[in-house]
C-alpha positions as CSV (number, residue, x, y, z in Angstrom):
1,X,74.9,34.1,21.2
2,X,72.0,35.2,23.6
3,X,70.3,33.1,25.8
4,X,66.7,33.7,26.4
5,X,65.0,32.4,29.3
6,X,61.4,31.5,28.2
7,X,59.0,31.1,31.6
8,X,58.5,27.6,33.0
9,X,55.9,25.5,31.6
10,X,53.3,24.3,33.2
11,X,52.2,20.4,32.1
12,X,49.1,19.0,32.5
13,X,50.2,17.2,35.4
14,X,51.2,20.5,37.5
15,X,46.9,21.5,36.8
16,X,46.1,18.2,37.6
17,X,48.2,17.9,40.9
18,X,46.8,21.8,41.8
19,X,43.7,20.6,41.3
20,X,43.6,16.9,43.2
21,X,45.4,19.3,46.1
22,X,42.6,21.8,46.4
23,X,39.6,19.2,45.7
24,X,40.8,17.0,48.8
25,X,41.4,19.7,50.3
26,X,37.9,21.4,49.7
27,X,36.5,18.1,50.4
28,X,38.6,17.8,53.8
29,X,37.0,21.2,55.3
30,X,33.6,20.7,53.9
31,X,33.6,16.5,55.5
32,X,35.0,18.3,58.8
33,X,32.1,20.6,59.1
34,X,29.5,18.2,58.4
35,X,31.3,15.6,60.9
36,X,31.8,18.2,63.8
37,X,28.6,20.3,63.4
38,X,25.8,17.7,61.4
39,X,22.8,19.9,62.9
40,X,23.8,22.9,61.8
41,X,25.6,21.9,58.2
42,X,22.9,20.0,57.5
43,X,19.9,22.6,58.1
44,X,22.0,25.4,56.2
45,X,22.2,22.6,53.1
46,X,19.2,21.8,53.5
47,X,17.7,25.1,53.5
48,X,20.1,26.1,50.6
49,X,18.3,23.3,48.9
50,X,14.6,24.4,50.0
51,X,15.6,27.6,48.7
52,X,16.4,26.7,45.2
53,X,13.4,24.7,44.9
54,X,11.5,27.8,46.3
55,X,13.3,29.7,43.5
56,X,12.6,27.7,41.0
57,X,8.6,27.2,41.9
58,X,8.4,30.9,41.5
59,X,10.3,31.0,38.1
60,X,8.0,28.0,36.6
61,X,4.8,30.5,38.4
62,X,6.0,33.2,36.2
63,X,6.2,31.1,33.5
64,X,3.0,29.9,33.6
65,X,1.3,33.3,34.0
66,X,2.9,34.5,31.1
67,X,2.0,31.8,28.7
68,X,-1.4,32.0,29.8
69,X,-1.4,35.9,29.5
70,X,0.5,36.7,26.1
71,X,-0.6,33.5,24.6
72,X,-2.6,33.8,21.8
73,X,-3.4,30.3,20.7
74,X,-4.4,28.8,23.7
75,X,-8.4,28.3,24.7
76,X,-10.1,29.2,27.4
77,X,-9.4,25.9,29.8
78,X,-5.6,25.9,29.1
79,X,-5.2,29.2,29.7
80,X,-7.2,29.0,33.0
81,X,-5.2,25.9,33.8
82,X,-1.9,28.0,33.5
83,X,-3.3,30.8,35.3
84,X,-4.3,28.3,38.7
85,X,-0.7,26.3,38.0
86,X,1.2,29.3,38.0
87,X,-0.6,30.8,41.1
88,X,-0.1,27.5,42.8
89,X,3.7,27.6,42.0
90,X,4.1,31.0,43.3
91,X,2.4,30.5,46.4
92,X,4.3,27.0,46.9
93,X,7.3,28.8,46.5
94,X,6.9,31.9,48.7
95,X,5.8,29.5,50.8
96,X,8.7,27.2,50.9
97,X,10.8,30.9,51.2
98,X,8.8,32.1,54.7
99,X,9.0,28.9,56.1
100,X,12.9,27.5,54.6
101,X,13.1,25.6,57.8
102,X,9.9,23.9,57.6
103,X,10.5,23.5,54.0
104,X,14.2,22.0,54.5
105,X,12.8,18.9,56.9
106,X,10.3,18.3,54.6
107,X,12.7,18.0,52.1
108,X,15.2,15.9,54.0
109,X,11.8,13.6,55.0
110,X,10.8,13.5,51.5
111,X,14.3,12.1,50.6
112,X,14.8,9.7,52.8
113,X,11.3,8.2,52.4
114,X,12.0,7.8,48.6
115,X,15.6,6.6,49.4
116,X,14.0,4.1,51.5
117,X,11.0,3.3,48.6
118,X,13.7,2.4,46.1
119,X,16.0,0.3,48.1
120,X,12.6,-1.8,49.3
121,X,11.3,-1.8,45.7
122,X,15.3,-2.8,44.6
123,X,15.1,-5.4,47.2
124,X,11.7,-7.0,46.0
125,X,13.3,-6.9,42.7
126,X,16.6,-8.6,43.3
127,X,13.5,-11.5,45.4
128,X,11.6,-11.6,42.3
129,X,14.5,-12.1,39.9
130,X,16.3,-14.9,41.9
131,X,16.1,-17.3,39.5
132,X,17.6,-16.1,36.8
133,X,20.5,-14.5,39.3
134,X,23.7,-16.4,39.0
135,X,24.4,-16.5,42.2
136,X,21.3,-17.0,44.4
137,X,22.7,-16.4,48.2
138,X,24.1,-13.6,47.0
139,X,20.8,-11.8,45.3
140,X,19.3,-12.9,48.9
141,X,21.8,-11.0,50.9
142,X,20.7,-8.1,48.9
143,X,17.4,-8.4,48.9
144,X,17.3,-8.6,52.8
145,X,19.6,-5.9,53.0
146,X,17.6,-3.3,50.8
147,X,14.7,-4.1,52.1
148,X,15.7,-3.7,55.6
149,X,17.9,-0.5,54.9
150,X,14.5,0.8,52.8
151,X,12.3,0.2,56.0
152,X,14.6,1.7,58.1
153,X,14.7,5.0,56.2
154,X,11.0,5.2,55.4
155,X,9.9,3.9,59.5
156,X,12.3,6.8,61.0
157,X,13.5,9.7,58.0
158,X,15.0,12.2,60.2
159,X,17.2,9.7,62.2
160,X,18.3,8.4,58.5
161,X,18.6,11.8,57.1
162,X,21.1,12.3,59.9
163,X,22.9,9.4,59.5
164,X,23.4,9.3,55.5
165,X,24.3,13.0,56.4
166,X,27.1,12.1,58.9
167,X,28.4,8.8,56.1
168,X,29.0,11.5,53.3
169,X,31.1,13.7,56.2
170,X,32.7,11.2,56.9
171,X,32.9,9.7,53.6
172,X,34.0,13.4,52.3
173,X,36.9,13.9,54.7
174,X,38.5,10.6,54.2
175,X,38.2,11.0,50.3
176,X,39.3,14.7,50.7
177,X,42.9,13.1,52.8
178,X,43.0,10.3,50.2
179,X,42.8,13.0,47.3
180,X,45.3,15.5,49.2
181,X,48.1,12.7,50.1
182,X,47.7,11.9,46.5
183,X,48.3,15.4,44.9
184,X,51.2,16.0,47.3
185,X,52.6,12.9,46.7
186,X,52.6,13.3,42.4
187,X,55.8,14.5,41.5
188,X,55.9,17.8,39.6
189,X,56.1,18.2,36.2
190,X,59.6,19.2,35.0
């Protein structure tokens, strides 16, 4: 009688330990980056951001052109209206892409400043609902607290964009340590 050795196999627990392992492990470099160099991780994902929307402003541009040129059925005001939209995207975008620093602080303003809109606008909500709330003080504590959070973000953006930057480094590499002790801790599939 032969015996045949047939290669290990690999359970869906050896994948999912592999990939717990090099997800923390991602998320440990990637949390150390932003916690040890903010300025300069945040500008290059910012501008990576500013980019794409760049990219895409010129792809909807093109769009728009060509509807308004190959078009048949549309009059003379939607096709004109294309033609200006489409010019506007593609000058928005090239220049978001001369200027991708510019454009990247605008962007991190613009985000914290509707950050800060909706946690005001959730904390007017959570006032205006407090009587139907089921627990009153604790609808109050959140009210205050989005609304002060909110004004904070939308009275100083860049100082906010910093700080909700550094929170998700450091949020990142303590997840990413959590996630690798985890994976090396799961026992391999036999």
């Amino acid at each position: 009688m032969s015996m045949r050795t047939t290669p290990q196999q690999h359970l869906p627990g050896d994948g999912l330990r592999t990939a717990l392992g090099i997800g923390g492990l991602i998320a440990i470099v990637l949390g150390l980056l932003i916690v040890f160099f903010p300025a300069t991780s945040g500008a290059v994902t910012m501008q990576i951001v500013a980019a794409l929307a760049a990219a895409y402003a010129l792809v909807v541009g093109v769009v728009y052109l060509g509807t308004a040129v190959f078009t048949r059925t549309i009059g003379g005001w939607a096709r004109t209206g294309r033609i200006v939209l489409g010019l506007l995207y593609i000058i928005g975008g090239v220049v978001m892409l001369v200027n991708l620093g510019a454009a990247a602080a605008i962007l991190a303003i613009f985000l914290s400043v509707t950050v800060g809109a909706l946690w005001v606008f959730e904390g007017a909500l959570a006032f205006a609902t407090l009587k139907q709330s089921p627990s009153r003080a604790w609808s109050i504590v959140h009210g205050v607290v989005s609304v002060f959070a909110g004004a904070v973000l939308i009275l100083t953006p860049l100082l906010a964009a910093v700080t909700l930057w550094l929170l998700l480094g450091v949020s990142m590499l303590v997840l990413g340590v959590v996630q690798a002790v985890r994976a090396f801790r799961m026992q391999p599939a036999d």
